[in-house]
Residue, then its C-alpha position, 0 to 999 in steps of 0.5 A: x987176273x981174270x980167271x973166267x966163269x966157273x963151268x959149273x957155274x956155267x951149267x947150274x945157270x944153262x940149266x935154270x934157263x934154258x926151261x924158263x925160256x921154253x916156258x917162255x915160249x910155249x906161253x906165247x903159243x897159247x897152247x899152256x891157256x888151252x889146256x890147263x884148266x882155270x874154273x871149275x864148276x858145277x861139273x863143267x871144266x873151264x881152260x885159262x882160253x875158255x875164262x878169258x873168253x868170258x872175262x874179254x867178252x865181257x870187258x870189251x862190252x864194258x869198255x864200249x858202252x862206256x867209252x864216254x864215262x871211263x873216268x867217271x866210273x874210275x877206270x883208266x883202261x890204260x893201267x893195269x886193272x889189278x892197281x885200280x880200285x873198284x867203288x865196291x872196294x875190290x880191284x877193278x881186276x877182281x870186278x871183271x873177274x867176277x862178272x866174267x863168272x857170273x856170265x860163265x855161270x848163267x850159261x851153263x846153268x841154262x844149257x844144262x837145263x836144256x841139255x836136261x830137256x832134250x831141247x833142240x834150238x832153232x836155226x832162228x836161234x842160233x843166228x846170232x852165232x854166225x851174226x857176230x861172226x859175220x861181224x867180227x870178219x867185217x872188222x878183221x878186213x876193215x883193220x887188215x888184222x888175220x883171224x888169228x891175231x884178232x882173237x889173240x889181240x882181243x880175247x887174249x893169249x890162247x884163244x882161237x877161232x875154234x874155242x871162241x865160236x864153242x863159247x859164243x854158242x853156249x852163250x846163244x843157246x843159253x840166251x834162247x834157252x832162258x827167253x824159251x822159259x820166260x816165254x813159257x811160263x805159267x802166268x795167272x791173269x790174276x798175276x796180268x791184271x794187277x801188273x797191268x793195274x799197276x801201269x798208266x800205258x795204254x794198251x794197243x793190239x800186237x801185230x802180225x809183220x813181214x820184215x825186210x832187214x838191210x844194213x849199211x856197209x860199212x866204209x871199207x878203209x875204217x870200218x865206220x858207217x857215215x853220212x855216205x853209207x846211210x845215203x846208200x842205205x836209203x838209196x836201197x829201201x828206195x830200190x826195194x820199195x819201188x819194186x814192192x810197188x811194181x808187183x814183186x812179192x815181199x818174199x821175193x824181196x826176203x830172199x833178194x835184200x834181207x839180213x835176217x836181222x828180225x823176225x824169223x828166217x821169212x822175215x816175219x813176226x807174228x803177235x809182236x809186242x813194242x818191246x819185240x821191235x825197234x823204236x823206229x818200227x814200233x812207233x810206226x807201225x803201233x802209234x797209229x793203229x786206230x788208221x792203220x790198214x793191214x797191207x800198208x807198208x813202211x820204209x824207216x831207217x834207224x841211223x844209229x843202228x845203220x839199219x833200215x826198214x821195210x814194214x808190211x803190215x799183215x794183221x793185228x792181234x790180242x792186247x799188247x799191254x796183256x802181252x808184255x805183262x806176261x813176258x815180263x812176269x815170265x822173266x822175273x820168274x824164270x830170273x828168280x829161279x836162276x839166282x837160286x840156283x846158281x847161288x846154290x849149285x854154280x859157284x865157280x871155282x878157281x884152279x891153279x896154275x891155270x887160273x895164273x893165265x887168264x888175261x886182263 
């Protein structure tokens, strides 16, 4: 006959899982990711909320740029990343991991430099913080996903608008800080002519732009820029070039069109080399300056970017060829001191149990 449970039974079991589904529920809050810490290095304390920004911000990039060779490179995103195996021979978990340390670690080595320098970033260089977001909103309306889901759903359990934003500008001012170091250092001629000896590429003179940005708008129910979407894109230069050719002034038209996308708040850029433009620009613009007359102007529209174009011309400068051998000789120096330095002093290590809550 059935006797029923044993009530201390009962309670051992009441008392072993009652915790476990707290647990439970305070990991699918998040608040657990953002508090216990996942890395550590070189000083700075990193949260599973934190690593998982790296490690997603990586990924997702991953998985964009190559959506179309997935299998090629022997990924399914569909699998778990820790059963699939990296060509290195490590996991594909382990791969992303690693990558998402590397970028970790690049930042807080350049924001400690200029932390150390007392450098003060520019309202130029932090826009690309208030670009992605701008961008990440568009998405969020375009898929009728809230703010907070987004960021759960794509950065991982834990993650907030707020944790996202910090890391997203430690990343930017580590970028301006490392291209503000390139741009910076001390380059012989020695050093520019044997580079430039080096090269078959003609030279050609930089050149001095005020530049008009606009960007498609993006259809509203997938988010996609098409054939309807450029049209109004052309539509628009169209509209900003006859009002150049009425008399308004190109800052007028700054103000009224403008993403800001390139050159500075103004729109201008001042000693710009090929590799400062986009392709469409900088074969219109330097292709031809043997006939080129400062004041000329050029409407071009880069379909794949969905962005388009208004060009003044204002003035050439020095050699371009001479430019770019010194920006590139500045990044491999600034380059060569950074893998010395992180391969020293930045190697990240991980923590448990927060390190157990990183996503992926």
């Amino acid at each position: 006959m059935n006797q029923g449970k044993n009530p201390a039974i009962v309670r051992a079991m009441y008392i072993i899982v009652v915790p476990v589904v707290i647990l439970i529920i305070i990991l699918n809050t998040g608040l657990l990711q953002r508090m216990l810490p996942a890395a550590r290095m070189h000083g700075h304390s990193y949260t599973a909320a934190q690593y998982n920004y790296y490690y997603f911000d990586y990924y997702n990039a991953f998985l964009e740029e190559n959506e179309l060779r997935l299998s090629e490179l022997g990924y399914n995103p569909k699998l778990s990343a820790d059963q699939q195996t990296h060509a290195s021979g490590i996991s594909w978990k382990e791969f992303f991991l690693r990558q998402a340390e590397a970028d970790m670690a690049e930042t807080a080595y350049y924001c400690d430099l200029a932390a150390a320098a007392g450098y003060t970033f520019s309202t130029e260089e932090l826009a690309p913080v208030q670009e992605r977001m701008a961008e990440n909103a568009v998405f969020q309306a375009a898929s009728g996903i809230s703010a907070a889901n987004y960021y759960v759903a794509y950065y991982g359990r834990g993650m907030t608008q707020a944790v996202y934003t910090a890391e997203l500008t430690r990343q930017v001012k580590a970028a301006a800080y490392k291209a503000y170091l390139a741009g910076t250092a001390t380059v012989s001629q020695g050093e520019i002519d044997a580079y430039l000896a080096a090269r078959t590429a003609p030279d050609y003179r930089t050149v001095d732009l005020h530049v008009v940005t606009l960007d498609a708008l993006p259809d509203r129910e997938t988010g996609e820029i098409g054939t309807a979407q450029l049209g109004a894109l052309r539509e628009k230069l169209g509209r900003l070039a006859a009002r150049y050719a009425a008399g308004a002034s190109i800052e007028e038209l700054q103000e009224a069109f403008s993403s800001d996308a390139l050159g500075d708040a103004d729109g201008v850029l001042t000693g710009a080399t090929a590799a400062d433009l986009p392709d469409c620009v900088a074969q219109a613009v330097l292709s031809a300056q043997e006939s080129a007359q400062p004041g000329q102007t050029y409407s071009l529209v880069d379909e794949t970017a969905g962005r388009a174009y208004f060009v003044l011309l204002d003035g050439f400068g020095a050699s371009g060829a001479s430019q770019e051998a010194r920006t590139v000789l500045g990044e491999a120096a600034v380059e060569a001191q950074e893998a010395e330095t992180l391969a020293a002093d930045y190697a990240v290590a991980r923590l448990k149990p927060g390190f157990l809550l990183v996503s992926g």
